[in-house]
Backbone and ligand atoms as CSV (ligand in chain L), in Angstrom:
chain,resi,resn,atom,element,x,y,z
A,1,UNK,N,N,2.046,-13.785,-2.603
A,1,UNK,CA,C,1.746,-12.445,-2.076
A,1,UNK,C,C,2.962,-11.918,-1.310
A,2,UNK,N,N,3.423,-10.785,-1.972
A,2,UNK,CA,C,4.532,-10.105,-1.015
A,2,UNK,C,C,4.012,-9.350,0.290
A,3,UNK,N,N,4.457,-9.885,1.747
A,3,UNK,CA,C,4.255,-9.376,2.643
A,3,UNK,C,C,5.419,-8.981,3.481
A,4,UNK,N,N,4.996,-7.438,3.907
A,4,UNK,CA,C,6.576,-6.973,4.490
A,4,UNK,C,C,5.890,-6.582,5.775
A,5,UNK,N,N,6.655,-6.473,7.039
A,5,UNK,CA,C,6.830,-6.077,8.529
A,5,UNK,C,C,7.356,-4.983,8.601
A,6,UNK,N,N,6.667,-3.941,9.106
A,6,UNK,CA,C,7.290,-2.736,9.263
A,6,UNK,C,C,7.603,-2.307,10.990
A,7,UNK,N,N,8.474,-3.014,11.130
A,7,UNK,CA,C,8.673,-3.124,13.024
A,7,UNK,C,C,9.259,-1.806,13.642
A,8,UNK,N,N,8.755,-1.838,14.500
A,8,UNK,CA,C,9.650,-0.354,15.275
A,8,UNK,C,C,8.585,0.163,16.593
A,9,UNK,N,N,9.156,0.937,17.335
A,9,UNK,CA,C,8.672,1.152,18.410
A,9,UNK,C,C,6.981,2.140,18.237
A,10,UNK,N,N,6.762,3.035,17.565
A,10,UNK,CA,C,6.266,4.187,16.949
A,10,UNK,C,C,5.550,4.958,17.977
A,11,UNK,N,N,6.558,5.332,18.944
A,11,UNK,CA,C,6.342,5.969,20.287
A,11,UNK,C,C,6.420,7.469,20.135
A,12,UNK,N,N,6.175,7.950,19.820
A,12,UNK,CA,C,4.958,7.611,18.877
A,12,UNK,C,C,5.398,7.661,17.238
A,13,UNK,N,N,3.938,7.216,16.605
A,13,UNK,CA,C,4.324,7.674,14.796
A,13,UNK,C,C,4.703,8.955,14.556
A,14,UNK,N,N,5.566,9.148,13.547
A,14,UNK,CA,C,5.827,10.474,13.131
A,14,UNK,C,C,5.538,10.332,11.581
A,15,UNK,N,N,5.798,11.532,11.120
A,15,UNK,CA,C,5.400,11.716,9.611
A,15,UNK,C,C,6.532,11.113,8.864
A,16,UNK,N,N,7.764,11.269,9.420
A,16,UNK,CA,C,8.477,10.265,8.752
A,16,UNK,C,C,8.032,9.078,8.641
A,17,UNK,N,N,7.565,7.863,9.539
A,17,UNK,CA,C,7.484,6.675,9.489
A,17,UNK,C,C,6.103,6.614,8.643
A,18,UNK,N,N,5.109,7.586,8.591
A,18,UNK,CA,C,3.981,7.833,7.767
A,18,UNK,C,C,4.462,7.398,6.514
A,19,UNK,N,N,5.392,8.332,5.824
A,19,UNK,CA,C,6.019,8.338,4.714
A,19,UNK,C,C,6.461,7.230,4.045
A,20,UNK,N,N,7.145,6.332,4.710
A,20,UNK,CA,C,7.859,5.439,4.369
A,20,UNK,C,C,6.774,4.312,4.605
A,21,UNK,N,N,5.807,4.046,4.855
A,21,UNK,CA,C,4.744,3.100,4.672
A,21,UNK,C,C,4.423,3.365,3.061
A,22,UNK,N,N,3.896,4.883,3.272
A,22,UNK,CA,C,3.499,5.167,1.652
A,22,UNK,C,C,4.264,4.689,0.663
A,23,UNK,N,N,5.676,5.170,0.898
A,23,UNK,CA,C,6.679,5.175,-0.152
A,23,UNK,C,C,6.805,3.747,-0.296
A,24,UNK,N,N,6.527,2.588,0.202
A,24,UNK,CA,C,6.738,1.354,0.430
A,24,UNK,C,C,5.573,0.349,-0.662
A,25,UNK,N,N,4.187,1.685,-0.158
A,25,UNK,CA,C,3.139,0.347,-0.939
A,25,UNK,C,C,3.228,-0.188,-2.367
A,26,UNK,N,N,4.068,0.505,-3.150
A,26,UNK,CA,C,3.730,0.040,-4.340
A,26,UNK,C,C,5.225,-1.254,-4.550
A,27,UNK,N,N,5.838,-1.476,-3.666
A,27,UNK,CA,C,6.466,-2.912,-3.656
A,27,UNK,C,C,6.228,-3.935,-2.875
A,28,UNK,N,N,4.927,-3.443,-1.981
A,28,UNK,CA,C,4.367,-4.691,-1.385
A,28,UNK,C,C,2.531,-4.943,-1.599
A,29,UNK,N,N,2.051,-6.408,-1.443
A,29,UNK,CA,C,0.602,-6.204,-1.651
A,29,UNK,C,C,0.233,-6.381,-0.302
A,30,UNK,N,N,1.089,-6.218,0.600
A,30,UNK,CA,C,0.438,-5.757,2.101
A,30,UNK,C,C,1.079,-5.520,3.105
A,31,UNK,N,N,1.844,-4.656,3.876
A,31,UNK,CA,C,2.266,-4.050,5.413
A,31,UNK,C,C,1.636,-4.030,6.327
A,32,UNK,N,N,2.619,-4.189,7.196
A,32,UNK,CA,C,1.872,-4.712,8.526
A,32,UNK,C,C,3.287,-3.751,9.555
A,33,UNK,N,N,2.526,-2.770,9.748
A,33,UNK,CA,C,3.056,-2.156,10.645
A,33,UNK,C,C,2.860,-2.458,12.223
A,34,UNK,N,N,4.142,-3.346,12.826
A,34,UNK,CA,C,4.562,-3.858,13.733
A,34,UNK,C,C,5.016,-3.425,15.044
A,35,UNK,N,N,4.054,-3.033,15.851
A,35,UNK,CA,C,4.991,-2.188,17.218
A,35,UNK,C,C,5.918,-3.228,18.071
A,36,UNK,N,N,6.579,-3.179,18.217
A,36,UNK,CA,C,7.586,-3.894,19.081
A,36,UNK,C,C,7.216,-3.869,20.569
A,37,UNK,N,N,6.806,-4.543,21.333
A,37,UNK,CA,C,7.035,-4.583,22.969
A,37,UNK,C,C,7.753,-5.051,23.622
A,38,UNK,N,N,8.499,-4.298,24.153
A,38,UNK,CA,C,9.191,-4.811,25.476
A,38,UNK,C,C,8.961,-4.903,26.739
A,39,UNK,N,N,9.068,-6.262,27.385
A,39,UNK,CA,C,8.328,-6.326,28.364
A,39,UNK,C,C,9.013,-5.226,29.695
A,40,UNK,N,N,10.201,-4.876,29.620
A,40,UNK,CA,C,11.441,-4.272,30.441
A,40,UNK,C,C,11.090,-2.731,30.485
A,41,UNK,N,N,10.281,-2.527,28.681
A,41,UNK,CA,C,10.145,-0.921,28.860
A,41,UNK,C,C,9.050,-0.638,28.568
A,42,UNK,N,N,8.448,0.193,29.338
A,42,UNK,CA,C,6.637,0.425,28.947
A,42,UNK,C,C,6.797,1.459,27.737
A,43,UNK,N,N,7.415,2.369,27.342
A,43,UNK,CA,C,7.679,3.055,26.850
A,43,UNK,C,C,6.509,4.133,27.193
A,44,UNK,N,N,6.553,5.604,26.194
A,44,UNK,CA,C,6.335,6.593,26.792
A,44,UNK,C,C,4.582,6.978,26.971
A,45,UNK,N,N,4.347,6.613,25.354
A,45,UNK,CA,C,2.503,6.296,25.100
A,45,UNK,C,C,1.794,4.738,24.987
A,46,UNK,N,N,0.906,4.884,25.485
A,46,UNK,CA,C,0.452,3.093,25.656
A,46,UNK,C,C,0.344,2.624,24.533
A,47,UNK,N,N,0.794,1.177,24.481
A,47,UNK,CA,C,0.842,0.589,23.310
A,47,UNK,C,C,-0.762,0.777,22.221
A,48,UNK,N,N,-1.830,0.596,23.885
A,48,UNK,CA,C,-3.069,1.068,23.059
A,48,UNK,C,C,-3.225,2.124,22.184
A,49,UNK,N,N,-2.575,2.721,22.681
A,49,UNK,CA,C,-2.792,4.067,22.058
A,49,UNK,C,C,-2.307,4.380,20.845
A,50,UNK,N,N,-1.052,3.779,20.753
A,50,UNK,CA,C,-0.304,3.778,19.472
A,50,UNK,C,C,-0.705,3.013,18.630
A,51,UNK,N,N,-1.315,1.601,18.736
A,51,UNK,CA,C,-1.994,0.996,17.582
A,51,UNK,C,C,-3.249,2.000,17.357
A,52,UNK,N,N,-3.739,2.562,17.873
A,52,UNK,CA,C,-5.149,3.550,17.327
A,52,UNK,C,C,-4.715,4.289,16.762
A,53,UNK,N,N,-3.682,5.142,16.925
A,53,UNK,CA,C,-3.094,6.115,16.007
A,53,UNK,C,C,-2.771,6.139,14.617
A,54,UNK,N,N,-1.995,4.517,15.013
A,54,UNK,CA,C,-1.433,3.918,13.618
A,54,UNK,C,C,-2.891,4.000,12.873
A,55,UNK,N,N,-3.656,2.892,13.609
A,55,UNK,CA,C,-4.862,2.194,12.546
A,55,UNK,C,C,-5.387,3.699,11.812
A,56,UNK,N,N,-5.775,4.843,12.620
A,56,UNK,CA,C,-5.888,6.261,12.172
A,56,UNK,C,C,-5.443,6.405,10.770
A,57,UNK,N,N,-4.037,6.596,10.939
A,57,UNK,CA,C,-2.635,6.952,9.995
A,57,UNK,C,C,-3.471,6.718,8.760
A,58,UNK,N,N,-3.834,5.039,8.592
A,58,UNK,CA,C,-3.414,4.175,6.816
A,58,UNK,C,C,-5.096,3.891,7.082
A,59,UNK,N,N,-5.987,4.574,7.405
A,59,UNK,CA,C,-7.292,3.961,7.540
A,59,UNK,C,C,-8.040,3.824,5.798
A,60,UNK,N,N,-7.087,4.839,4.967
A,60,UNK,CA,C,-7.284,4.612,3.598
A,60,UNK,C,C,-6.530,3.488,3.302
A,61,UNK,N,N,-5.723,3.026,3.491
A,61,UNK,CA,C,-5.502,1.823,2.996
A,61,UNK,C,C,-5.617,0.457,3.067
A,62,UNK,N,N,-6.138,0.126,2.529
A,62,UNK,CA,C,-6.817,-1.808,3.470
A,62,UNK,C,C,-5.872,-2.772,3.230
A,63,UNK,N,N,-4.583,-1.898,2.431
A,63,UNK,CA,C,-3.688,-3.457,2.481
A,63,UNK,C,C,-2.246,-2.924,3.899
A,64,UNK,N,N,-2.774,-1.869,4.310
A,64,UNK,CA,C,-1.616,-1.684,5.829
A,64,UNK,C,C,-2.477,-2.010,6.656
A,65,UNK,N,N,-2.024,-3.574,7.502
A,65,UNK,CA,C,-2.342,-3.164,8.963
A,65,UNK,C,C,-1.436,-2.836,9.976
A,66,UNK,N,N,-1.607,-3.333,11.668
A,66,UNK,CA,C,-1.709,-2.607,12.423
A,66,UNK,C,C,-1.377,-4.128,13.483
A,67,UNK,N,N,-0.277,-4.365,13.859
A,67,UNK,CA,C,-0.139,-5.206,15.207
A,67,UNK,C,C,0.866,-4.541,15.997
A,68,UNK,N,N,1.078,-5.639,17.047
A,68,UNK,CA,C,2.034,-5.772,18.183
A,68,UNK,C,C,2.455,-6.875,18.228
A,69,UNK,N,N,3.705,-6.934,18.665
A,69,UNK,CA,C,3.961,-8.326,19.233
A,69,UNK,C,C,4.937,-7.995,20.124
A,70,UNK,N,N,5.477,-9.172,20.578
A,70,UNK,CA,C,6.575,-9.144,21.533
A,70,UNK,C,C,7.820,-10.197,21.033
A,71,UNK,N,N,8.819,-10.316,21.292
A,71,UNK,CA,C,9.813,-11.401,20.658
A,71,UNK,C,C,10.548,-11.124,20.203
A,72,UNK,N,N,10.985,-11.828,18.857
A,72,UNK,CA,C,11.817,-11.720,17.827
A,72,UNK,C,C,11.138,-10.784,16.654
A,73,UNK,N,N,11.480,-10.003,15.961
A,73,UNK,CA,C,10.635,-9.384,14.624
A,73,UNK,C,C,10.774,-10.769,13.923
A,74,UNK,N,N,11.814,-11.370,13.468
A,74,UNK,CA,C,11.782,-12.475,12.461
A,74,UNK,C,C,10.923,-13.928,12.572
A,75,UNK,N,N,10.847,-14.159,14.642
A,75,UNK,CA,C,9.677,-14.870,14.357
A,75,UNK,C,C,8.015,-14.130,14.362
A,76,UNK,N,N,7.775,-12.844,14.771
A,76,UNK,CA,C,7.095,-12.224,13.918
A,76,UNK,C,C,6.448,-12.325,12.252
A,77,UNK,N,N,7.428,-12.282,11.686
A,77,UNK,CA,C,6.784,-12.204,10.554
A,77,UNK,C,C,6.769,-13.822,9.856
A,78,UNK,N,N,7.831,-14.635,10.483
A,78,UNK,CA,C,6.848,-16.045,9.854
A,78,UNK,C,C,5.398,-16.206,10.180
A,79,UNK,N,N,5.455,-15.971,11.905
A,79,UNK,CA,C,4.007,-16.102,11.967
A,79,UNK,C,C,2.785,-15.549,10.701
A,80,UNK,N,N,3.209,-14.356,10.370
A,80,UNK,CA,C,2.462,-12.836,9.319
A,80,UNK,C,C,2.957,-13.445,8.140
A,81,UNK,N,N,3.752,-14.275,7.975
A,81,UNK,CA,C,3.875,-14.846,6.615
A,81,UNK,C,C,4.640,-14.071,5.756
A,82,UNK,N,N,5.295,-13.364,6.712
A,82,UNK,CA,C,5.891,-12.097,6.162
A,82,UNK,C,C,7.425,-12.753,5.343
A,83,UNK,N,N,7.970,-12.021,4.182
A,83,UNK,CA,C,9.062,-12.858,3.625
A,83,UNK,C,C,9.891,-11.306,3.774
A,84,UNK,N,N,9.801,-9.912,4.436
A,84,UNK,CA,C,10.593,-8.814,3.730
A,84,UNK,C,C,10.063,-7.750,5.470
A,85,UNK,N,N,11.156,-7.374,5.975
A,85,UNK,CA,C,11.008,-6.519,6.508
A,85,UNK,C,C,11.345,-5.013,6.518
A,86,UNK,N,N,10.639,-4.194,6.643
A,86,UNK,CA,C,11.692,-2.709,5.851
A,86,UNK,C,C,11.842,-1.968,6.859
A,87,UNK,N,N,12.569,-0.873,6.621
A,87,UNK,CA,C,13.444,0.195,7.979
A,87,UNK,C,C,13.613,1.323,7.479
A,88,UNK,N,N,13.498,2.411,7.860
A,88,UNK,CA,C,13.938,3.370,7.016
A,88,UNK,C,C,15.570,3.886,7.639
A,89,UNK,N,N,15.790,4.484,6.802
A,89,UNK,CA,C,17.729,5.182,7.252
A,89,UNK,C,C,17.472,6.399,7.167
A,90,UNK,N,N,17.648,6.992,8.189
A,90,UNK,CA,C,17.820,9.250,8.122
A,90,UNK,C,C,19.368,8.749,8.109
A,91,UNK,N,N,20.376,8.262,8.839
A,91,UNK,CA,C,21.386,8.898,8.912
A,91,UNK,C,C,22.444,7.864,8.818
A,92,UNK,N,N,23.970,8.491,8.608
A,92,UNK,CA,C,25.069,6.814,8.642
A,92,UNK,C,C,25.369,6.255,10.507
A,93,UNK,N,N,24.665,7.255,11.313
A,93,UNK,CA,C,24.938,5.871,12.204
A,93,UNK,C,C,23.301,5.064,12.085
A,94,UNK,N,N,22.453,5.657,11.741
A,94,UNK,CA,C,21.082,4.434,11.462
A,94,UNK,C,C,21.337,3.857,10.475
A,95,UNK,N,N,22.186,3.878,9.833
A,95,UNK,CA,C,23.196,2.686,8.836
A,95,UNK,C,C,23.842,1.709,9.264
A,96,UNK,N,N,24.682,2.259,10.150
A,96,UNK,CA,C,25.291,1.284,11.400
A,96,UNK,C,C,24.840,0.145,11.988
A,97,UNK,N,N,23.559,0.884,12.745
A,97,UNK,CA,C,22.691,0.166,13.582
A,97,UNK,C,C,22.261,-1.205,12.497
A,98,UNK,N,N,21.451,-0.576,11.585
A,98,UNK,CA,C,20.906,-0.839,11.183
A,98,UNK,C,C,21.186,-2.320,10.590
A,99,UNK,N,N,22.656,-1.723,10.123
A,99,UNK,CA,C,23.393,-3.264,9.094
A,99,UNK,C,C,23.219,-4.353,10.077
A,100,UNK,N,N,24.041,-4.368,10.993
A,100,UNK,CA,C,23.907,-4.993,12.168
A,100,UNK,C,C,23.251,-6.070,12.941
A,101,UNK,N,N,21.698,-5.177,13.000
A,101,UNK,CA,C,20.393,-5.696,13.188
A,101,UNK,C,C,19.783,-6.961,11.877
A,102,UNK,N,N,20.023,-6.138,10.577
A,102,UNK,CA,C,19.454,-6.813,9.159
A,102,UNK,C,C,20.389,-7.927,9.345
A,103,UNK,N,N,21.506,-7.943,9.569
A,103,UNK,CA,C,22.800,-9.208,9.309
A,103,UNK,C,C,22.237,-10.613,10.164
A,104,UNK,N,N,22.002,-10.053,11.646
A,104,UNK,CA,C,21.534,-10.712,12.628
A,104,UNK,C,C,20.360,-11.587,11.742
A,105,UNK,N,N,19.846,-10.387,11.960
A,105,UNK,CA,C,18.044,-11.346,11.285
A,105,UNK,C,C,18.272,-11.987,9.726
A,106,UNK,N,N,19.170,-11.849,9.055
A,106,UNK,CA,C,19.161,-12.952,8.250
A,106,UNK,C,C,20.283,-13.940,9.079
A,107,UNK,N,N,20.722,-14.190,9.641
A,107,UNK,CA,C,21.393,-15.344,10.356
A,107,UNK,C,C,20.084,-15.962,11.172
A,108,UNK,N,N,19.461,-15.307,11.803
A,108,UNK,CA,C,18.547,-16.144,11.881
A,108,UNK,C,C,17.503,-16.441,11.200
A,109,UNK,N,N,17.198,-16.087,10.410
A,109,UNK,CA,C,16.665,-16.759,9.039
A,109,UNK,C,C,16.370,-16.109,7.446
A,110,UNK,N,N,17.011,-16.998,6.806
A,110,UNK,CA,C,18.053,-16.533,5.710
A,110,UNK,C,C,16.749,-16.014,5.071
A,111,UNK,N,N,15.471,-16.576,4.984
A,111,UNK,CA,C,14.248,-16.201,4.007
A,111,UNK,C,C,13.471,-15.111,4.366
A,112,UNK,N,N,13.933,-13.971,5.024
A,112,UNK,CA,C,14.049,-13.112,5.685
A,112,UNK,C,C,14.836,-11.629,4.694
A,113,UNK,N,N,14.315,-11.103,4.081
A,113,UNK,CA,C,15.068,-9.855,3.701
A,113,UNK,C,C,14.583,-8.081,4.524
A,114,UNK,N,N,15.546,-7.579,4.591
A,114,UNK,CA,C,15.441,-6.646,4.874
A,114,UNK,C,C,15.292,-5.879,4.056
A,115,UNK,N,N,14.678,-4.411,3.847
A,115,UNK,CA,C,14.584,-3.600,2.336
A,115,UNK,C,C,14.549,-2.469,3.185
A,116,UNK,N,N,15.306,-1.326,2.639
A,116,UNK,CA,C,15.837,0.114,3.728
A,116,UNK,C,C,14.848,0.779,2.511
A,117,UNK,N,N,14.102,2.047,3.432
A,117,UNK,CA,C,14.095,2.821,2.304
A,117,UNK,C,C,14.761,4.119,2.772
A,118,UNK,N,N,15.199,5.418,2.249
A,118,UNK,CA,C,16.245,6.430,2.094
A,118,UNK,C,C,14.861,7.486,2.981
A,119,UNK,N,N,15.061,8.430,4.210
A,119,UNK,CA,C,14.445,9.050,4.327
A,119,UNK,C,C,14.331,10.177,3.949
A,120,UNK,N,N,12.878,11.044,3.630
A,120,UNK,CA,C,12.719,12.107,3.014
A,120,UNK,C,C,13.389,13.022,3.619
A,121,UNK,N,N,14.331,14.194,2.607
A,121,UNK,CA,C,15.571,15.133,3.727
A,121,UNK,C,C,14.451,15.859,4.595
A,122,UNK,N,N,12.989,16.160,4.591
A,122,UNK,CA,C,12.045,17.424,4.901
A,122,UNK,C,C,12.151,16.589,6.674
A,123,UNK,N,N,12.694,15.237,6.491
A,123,UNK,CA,C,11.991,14.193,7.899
A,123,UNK,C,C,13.611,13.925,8.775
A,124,UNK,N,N,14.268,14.042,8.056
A,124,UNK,CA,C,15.608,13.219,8.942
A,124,UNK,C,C,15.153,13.615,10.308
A,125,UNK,N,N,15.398,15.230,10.707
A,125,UNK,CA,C,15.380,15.167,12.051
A,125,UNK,C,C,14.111,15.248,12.579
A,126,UNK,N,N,13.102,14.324,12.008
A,126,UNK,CA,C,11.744,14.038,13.049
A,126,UNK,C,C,12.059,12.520,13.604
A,127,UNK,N,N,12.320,12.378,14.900
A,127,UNK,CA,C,12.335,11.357,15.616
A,127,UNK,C,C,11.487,11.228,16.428
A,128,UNK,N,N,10.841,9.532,17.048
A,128,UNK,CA,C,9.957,9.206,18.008
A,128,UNK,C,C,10.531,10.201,19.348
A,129,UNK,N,N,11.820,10.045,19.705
A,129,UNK,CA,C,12.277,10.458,21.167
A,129,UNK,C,C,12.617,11.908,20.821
A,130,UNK,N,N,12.574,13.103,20.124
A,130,UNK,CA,C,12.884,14.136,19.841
A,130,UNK,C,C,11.445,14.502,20.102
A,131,UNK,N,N,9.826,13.954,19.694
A,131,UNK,CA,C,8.945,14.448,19.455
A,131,UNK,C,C,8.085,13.993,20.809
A,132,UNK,N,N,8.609,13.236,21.432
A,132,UNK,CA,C,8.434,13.086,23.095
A,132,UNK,C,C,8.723,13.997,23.989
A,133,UNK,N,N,9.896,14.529,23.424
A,133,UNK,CA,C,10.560,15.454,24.798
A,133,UNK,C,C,10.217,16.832,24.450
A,134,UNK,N,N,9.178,17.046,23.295
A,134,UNK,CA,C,8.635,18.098,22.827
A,134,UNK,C,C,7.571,18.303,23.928
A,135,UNK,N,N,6.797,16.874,23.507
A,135,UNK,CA,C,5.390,16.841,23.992
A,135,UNK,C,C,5.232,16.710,25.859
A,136,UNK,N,N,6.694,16.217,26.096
A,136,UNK,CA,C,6.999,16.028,27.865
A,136,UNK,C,C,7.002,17.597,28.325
A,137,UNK,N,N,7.564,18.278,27.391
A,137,UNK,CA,C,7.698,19.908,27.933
A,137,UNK,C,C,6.603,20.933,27.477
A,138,UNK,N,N,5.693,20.479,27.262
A,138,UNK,CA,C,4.847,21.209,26.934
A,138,UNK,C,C,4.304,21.532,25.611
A,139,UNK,N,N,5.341,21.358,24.670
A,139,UNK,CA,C,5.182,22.280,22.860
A,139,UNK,C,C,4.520,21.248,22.297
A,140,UNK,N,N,3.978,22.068,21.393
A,140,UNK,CA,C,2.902,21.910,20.046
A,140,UNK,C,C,4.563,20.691,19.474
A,141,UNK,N,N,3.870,19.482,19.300
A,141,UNK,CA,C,4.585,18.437,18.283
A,141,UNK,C,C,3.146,18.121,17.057
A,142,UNK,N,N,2.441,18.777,16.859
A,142,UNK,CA,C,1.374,18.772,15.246
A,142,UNK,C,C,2.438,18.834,14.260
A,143,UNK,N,N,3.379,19.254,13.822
A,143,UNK,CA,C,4.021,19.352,12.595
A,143,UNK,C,C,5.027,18.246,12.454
A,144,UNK,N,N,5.358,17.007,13.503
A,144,UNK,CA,C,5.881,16.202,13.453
A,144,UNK,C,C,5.294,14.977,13.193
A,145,UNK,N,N,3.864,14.752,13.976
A,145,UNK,CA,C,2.967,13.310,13.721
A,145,UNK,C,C,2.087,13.823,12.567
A,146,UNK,N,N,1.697,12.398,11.689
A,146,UNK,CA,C,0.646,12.796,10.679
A,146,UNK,C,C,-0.314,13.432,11.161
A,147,UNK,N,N,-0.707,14.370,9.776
A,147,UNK,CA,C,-1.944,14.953,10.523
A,147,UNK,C,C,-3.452,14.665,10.368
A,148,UNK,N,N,-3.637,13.591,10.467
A,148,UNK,CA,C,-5.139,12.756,10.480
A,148,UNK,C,C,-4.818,12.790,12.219
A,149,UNK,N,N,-3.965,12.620,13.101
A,149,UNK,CA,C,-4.122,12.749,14.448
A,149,UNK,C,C,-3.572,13.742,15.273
A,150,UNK,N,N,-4.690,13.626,16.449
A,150,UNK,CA,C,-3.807,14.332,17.659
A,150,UNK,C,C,-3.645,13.799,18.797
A,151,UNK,N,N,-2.680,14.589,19.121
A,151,UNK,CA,C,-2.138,14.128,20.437
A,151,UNK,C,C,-1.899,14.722,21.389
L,1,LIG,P1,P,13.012,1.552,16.663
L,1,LIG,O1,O,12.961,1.739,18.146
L,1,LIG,O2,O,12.865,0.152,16.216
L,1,LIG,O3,O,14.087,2.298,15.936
L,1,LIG,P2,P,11.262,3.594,15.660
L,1,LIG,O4,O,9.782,3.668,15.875
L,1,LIG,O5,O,12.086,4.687,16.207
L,1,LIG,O6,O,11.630,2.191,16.226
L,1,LIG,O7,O,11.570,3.468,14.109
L,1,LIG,C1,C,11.005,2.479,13.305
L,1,LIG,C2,C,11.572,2.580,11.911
L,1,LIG,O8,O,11.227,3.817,11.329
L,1,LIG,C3,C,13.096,2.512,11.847
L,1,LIG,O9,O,13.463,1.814,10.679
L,1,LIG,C4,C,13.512,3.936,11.727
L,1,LIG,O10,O,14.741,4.071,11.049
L,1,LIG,C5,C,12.395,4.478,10.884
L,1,LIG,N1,N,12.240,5.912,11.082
L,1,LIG,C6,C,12.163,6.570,12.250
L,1,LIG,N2,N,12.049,7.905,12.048
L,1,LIG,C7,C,12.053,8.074,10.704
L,1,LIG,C8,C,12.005,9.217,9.846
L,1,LIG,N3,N,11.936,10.442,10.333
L,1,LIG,N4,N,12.045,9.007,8.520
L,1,LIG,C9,C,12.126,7.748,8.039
L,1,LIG,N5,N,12.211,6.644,8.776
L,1,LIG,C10,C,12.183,6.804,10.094
């Protein structure tokens, strides 16, 4: 069974990261969309909150779930049995980053792949921290998070 980790903060989800679950299912037989915690940063919406959102998001789909963890993503997904983690790229410095990060995590373990997918041009500039400082100042962010939720 191919299982991939879809790690990232999703402070919140946006329709980009919506997307790229979708665009994802038909090369995996199950995702597991992964919030990352840090114990250093509470970040901006409670973690509770963001796994409800998520679970919201893919509630049609029974092969995406829905965790947290804290740690490493790579010992993450041994635990999840996970063999493939994916990321999406809007731009060449989230290329940058990105290589970087994937290089790391196969040094620490080689059975470990990373798989990028290309973001939709309609999404590049929808970001978690762009659609925060919307919602910190007051404005309508509906056209940025999927719309099965609100916020
Ligand atoms: P992180 O803090 O780990 O970058 P994010 O929640 O910001 O967490 O992003 C998680 C993943 O989703 C990353 O791979 C990021 O590149 C991807 N992503 C973020 N925004 C978009 C978008 N608009 N389109 C496609 N992928 C995106």
């Amino acid at each position: 069974m191919k299982i991939a980790v879809f790690p990232g903060s999703f402070d919140p989800i946006t329709r980009g990261h919506e997307s790229i679950v979708r665009r994802a299912l038909p090369l995996f037989d199950k995702i597991i969309v992964a919030i990352g915690v840090n114990a250093d940063k509470s970040g901006y919406f409670p973690v509770e909150k963001r796994l409800e959102w998520i679970k919201q998001v893919f509630s049609d789909l029974p092969q995406v779930s829905v965790e947290s963890y804290n740690g490493l993503t790579v010992d993450f997904c041994r635990k999840a049995n996970a063999s493939y983690i994916i990321r999406g790229l809007r731009t060449s410095a989230d290329f940058e980053f990105e290589r970087s990060v994937a290089q790391v995590n196969l040094k620490l373990d080689e059975a470990i792949e990373t798989v990028f997918l290309l973001t939709l041009p309609e999404y590049v500039m929808v970001t978690s921290s762009i659609v925060r400082e919307v919602h910190k100042h007051g404005g309508s962010i509906d056209q940025f998070i999927p719309e099965v939720i609100s916020i």
